[in-house]
C-alpha positions in Angstrom: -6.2 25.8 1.3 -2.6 24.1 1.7 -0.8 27.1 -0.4 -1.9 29.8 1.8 -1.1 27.7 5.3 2.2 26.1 4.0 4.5 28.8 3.0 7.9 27.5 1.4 11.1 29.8 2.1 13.1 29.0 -1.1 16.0 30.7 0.3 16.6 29.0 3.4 15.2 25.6 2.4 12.5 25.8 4.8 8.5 24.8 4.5 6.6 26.2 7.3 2.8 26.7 8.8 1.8 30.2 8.4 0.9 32.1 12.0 -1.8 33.6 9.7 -2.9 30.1 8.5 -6.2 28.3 9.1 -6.1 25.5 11.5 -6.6 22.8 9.3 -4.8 19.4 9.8 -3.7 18.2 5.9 -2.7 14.3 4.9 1.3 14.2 4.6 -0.4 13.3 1.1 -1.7 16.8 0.5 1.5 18.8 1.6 4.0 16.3 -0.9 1.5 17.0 -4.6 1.6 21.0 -2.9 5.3 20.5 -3.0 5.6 19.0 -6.0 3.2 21.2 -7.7 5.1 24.5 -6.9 8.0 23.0 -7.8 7.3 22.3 -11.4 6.1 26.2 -12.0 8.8 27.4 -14.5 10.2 30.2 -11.9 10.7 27.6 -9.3 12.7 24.9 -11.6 15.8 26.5 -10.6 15.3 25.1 -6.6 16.2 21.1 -5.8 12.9 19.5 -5.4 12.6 18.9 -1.4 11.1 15.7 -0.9 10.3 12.3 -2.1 7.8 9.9 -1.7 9.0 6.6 -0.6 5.3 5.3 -0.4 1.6 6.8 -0.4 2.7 7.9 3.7 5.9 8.1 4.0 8.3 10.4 2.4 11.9 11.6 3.0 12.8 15.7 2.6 16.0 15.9 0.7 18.6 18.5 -0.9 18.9 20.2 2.3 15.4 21.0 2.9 13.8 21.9 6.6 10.1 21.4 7.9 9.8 23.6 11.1 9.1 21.0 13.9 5.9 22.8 14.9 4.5 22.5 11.4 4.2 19.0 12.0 1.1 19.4 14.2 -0.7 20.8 10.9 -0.6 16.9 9.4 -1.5 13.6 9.6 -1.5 10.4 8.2 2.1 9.8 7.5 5.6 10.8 8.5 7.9 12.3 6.6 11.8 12.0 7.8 14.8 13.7 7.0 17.5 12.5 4.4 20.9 14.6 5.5 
């Protein structure tokens, strides 16, 4: 499940695999409607959304937010690039 392998540091703006997390390899896809989904819940509507889906693969992470390079090896099928 992506919510226990992709944990989301509100504080520091960084979304990162957990050590504890499964192994699974998740579609870009899957990681952006996590994203967006915590986002929405009413304690978490104070925090700039992070990304932005430019098209069904390719996204940009905004407002300052961080994915920690080795998180990257945990998805597939898309890219998602940095907006500064």
């Amino acid at each position: 499940m992506i919510k226990k392998d992709f944990i989301i540091d509100f504080e520091k703006k960084l979304i990162y695999h957990s050590k504890l997390g499964s192994t699974t390899i998740y579609p870009v896809q899957k990681l952006y409607a996590y994203l967006q989904d915590m986002f929405d819940e009413p304690e978490n509507m104070k925090f700039e959304i992070p990304i932005k889906a430019v098209s069904k693969t390719t996204f940009i992470l905004k407002n300052g937010w961080k994915i920690e390079e080795k998180s990257f090896k945990y998805l597939k099928n898309g890219t998602i690039t940095f907006k500064e």
